[in-house]
DSSP file (Angstrom, degrees, kcal/mol; ACC not computed):
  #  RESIDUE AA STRUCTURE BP1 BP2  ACC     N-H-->O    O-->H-N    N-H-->O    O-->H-N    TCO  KAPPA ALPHA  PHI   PSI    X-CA   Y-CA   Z-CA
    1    1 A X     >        0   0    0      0, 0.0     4,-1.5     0, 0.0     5,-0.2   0.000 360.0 360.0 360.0 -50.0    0.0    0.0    0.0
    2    2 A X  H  >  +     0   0    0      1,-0.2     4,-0.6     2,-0.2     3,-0.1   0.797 360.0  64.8 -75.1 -12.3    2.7    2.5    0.7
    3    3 A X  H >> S+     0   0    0      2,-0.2     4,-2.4     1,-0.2     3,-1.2   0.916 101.8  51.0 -15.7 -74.7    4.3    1.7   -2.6
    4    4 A X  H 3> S+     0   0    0      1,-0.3     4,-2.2     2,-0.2    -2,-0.2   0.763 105.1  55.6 -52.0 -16.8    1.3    3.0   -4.2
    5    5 A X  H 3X S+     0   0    0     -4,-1.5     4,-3.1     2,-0.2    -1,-0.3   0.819 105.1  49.3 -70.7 -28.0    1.4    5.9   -2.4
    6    6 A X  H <X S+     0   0    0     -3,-1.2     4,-3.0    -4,-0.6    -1,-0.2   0.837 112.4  48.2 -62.6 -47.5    4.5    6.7   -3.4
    7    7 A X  H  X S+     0   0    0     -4,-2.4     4,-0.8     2,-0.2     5,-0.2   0.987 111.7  54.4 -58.8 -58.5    3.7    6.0   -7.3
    8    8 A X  H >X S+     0   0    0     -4,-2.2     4,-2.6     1,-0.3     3,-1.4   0.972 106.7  48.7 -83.0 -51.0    0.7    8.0   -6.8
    9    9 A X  H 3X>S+     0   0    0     -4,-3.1     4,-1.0     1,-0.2     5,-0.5   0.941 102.5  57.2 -22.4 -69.1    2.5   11.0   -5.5
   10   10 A X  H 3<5S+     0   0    0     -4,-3.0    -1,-0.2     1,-0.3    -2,-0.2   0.655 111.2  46.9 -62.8  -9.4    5.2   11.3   -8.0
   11   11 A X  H <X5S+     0   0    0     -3,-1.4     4,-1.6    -4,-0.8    -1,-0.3   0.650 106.4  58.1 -28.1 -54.9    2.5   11.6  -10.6
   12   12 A X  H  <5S+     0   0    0     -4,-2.6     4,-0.3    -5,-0.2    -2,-0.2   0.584 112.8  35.0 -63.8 -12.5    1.0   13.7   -8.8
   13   13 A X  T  X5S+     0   0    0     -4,-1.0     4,-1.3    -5,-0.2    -1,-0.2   0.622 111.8  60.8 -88.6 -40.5    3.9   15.9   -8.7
   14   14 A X  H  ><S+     0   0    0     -5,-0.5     4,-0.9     1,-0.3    -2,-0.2   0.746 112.4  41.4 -78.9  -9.6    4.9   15.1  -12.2
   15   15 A X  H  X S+     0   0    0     -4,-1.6     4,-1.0     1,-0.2    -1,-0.3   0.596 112.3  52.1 -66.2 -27.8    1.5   16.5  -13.1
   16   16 A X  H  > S+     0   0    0     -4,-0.3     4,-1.3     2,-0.2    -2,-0.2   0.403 113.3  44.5 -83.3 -13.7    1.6   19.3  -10.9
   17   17 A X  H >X S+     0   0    0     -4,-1.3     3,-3.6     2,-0.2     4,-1.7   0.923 108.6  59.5-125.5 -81.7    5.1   20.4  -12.3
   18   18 A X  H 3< S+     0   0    0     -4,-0.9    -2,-0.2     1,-0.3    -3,-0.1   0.518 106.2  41.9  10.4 -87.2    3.9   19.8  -15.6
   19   19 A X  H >X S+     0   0    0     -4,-1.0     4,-3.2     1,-0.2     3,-0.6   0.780 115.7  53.7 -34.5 -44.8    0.7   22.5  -15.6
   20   20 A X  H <X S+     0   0    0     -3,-3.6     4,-1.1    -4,-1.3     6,-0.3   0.669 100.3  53.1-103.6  16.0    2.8   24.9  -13.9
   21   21 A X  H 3< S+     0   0    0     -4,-1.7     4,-0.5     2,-0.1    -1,-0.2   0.562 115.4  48.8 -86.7   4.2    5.7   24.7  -16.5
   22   22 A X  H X4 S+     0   0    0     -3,-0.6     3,-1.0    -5,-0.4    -2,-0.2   0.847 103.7  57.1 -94.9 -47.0    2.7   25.6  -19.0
   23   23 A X  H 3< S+     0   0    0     -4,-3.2    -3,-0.1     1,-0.2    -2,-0.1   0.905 120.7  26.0 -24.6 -62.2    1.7   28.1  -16.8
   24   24 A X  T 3< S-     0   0    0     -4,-1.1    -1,-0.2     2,-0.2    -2,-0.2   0.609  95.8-130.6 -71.9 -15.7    5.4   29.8  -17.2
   25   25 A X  S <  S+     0   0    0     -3,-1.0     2,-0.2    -4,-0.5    -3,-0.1   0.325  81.3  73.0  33.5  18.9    6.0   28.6  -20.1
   26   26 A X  S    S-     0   0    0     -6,-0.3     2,-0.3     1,-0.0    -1,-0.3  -0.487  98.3 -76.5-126.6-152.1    9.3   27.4  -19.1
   27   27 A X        -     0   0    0     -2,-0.2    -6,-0.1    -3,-0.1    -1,-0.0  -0.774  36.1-141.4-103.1 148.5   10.5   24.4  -16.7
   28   28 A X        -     0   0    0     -2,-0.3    -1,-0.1     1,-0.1     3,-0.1   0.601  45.3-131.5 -92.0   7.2    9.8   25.6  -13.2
   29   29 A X    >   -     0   0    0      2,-0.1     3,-1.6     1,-0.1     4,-0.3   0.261  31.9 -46.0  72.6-173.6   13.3   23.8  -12.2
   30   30 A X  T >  S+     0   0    0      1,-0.3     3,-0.9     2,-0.2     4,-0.2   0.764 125.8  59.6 -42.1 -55.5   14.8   21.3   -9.4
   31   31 A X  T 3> S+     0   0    0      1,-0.2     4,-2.4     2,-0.1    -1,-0.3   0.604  88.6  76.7 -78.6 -22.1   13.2   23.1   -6.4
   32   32 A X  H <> S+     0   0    0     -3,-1.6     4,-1.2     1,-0.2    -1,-0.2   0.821  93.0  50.7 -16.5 -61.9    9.5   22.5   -7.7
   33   33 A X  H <> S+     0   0    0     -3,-0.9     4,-4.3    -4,-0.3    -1,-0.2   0.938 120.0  31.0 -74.3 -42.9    9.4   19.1   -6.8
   34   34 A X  H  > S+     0   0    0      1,-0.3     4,-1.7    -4,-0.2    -1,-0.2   0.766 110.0  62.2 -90.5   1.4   10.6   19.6   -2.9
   35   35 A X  H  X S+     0   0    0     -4,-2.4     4,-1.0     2,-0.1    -1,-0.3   0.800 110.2  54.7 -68.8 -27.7    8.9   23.1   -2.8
   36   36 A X  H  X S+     0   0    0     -4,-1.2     4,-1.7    -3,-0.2     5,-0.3   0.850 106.3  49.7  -2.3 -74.8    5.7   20.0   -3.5
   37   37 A X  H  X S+     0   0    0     -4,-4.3     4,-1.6     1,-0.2     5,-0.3   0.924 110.2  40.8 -66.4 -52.2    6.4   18.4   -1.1
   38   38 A X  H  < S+     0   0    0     -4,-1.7    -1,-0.2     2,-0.2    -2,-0.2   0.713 117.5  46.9 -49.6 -32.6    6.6   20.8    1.4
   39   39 A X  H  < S+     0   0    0     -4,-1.0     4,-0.2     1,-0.1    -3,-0.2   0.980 134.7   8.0 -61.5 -77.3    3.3   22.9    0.3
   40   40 A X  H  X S+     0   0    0     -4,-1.7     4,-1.9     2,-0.1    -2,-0.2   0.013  91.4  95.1 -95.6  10.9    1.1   19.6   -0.1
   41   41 A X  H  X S+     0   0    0     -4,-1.6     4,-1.4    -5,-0.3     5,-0.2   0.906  96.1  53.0 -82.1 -67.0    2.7   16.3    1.0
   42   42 A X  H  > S+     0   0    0      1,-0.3     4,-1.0    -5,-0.3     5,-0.2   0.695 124.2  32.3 -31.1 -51.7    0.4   17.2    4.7
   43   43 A X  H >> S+     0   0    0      1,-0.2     4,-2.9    -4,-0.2     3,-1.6   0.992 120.1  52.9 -63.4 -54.8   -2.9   17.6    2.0
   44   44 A X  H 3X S+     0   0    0     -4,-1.9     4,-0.6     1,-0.3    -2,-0.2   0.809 110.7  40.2 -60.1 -37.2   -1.7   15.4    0.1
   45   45 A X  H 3< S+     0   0    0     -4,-1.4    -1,-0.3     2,-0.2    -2,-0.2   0.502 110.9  57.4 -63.6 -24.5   -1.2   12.7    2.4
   46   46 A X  H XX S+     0   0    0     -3,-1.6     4,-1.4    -4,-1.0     3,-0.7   0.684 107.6  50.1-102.0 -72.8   -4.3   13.3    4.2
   47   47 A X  H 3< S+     0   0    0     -4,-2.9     4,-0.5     1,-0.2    -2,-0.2   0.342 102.3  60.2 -83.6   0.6   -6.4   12.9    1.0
   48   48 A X  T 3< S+     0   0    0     -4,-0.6    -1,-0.2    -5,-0.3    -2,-0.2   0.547  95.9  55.0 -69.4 -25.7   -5.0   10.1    0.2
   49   49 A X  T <4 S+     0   0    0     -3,-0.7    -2,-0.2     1,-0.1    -3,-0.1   0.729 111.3  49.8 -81.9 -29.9   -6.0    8.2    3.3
   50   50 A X  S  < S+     0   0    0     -4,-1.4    -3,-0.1    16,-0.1    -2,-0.1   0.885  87.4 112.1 -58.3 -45.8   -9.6    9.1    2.6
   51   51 A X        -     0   0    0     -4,-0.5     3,-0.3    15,-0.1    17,-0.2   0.250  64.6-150.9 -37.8 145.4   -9.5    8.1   -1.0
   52   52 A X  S >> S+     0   0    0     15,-4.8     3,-1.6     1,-0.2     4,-0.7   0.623  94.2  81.8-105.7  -7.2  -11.5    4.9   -2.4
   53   53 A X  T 34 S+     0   0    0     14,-0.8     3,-0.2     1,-0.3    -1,-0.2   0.756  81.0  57.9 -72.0  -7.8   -8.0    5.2   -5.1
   54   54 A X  T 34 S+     0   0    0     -3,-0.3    -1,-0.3     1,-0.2    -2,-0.1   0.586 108.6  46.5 -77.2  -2.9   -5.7    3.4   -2.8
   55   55 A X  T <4 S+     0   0    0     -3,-1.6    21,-4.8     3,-0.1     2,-0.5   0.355  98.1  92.3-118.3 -28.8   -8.1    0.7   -2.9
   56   56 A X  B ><  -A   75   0A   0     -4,-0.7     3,-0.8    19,-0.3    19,-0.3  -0.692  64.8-140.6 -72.3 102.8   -8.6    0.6   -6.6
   57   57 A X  G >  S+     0   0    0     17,-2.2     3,-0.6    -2,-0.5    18,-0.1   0.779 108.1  51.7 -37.7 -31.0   -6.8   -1.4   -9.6
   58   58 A X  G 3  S+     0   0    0     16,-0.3    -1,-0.3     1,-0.2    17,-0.1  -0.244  71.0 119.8-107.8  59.0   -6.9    1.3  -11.8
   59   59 A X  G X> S+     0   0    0     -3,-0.8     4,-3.7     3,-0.1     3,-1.3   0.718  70.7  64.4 -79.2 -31.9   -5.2    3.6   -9.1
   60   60 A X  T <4 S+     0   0    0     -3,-0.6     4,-0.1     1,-0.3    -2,-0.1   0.933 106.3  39.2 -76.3 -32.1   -2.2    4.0  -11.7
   61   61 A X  T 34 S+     0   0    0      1,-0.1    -1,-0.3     2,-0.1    -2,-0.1   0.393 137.8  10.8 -90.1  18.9   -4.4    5.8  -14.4
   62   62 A X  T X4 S+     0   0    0     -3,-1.3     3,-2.2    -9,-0.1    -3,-0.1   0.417  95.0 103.1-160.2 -15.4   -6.5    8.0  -12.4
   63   63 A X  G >< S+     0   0    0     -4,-3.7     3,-1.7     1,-0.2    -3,-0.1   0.921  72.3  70.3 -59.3 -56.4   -5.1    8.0   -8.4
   64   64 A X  G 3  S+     0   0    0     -5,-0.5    -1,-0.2     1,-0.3    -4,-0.0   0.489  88.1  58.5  -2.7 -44.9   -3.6   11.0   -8.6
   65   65 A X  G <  S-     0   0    0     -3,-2.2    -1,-0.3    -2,-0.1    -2,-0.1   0.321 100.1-140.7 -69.8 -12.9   -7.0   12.8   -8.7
   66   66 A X    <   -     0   0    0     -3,-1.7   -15,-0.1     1,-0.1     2,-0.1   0.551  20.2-158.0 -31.1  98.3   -7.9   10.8   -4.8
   67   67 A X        -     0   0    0     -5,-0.1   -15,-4.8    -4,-0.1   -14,-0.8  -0.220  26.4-162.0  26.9 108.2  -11.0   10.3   -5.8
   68   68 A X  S    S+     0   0    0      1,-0.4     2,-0.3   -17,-0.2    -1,-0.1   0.971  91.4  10.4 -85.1 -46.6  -13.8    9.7   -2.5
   69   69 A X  S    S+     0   0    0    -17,-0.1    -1,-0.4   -18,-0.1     2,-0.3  -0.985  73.9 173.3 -78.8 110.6  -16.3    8.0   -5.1
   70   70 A X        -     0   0    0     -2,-0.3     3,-0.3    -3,-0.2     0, 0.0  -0.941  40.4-134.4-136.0 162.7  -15.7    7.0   -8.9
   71   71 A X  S    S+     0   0    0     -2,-0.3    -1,-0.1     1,-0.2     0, 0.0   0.190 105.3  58.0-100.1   6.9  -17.9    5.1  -11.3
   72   72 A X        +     0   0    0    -14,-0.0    -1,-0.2     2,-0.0   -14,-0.1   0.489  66.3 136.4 -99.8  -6.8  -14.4    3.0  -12.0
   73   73 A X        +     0   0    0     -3,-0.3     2,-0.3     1,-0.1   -20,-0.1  -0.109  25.2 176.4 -82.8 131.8  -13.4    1.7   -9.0
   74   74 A X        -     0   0    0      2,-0.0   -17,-2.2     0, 0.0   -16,-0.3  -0.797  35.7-123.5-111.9  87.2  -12.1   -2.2   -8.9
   75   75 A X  B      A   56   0A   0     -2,-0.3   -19,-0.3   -19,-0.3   -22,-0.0   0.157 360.0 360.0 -36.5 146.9  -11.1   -3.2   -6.1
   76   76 A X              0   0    0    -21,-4.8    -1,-0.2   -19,-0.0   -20,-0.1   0.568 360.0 360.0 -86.4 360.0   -7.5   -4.5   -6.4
């Protein structure tokens, strides 16, 4: 289980980092990721323990989003 969390974080980062290098239109560079962490891991972490995606088979294409209720969920 904490393996997935892990996955779904760094997606979640790599999504977040993503949007805001469109935002800038440049990379938003190294510190992004642990400025991330510091801002959100507490949320993030948080909302993740609520989440029906931790739970889910298809957690890798959609956990990011943790999701209380989805009209996908499989249990794994």
């Amino acid at each position: 289980m904490q393996d997935n969390f892990m996955k779904i974080q760094i997606h979640k980062i790599q999504v977040d980092k993503w949007c805001e290098g469109c935002r800038l239109q440049a990379d938003p560079g190294p510190t992004y990721v642990l400025d991330w962490i510091q801002n959100n891991g507490p949320w993030f972490r948080e909302s993740y323990e609520v989440s029906i995606c931790k739970e889910c088979k298809h957690w890798a294409r959609c956990g990011h989003n943790l999701q209380r209720t989805c009209p996908g969920f499989e249990p794994e």
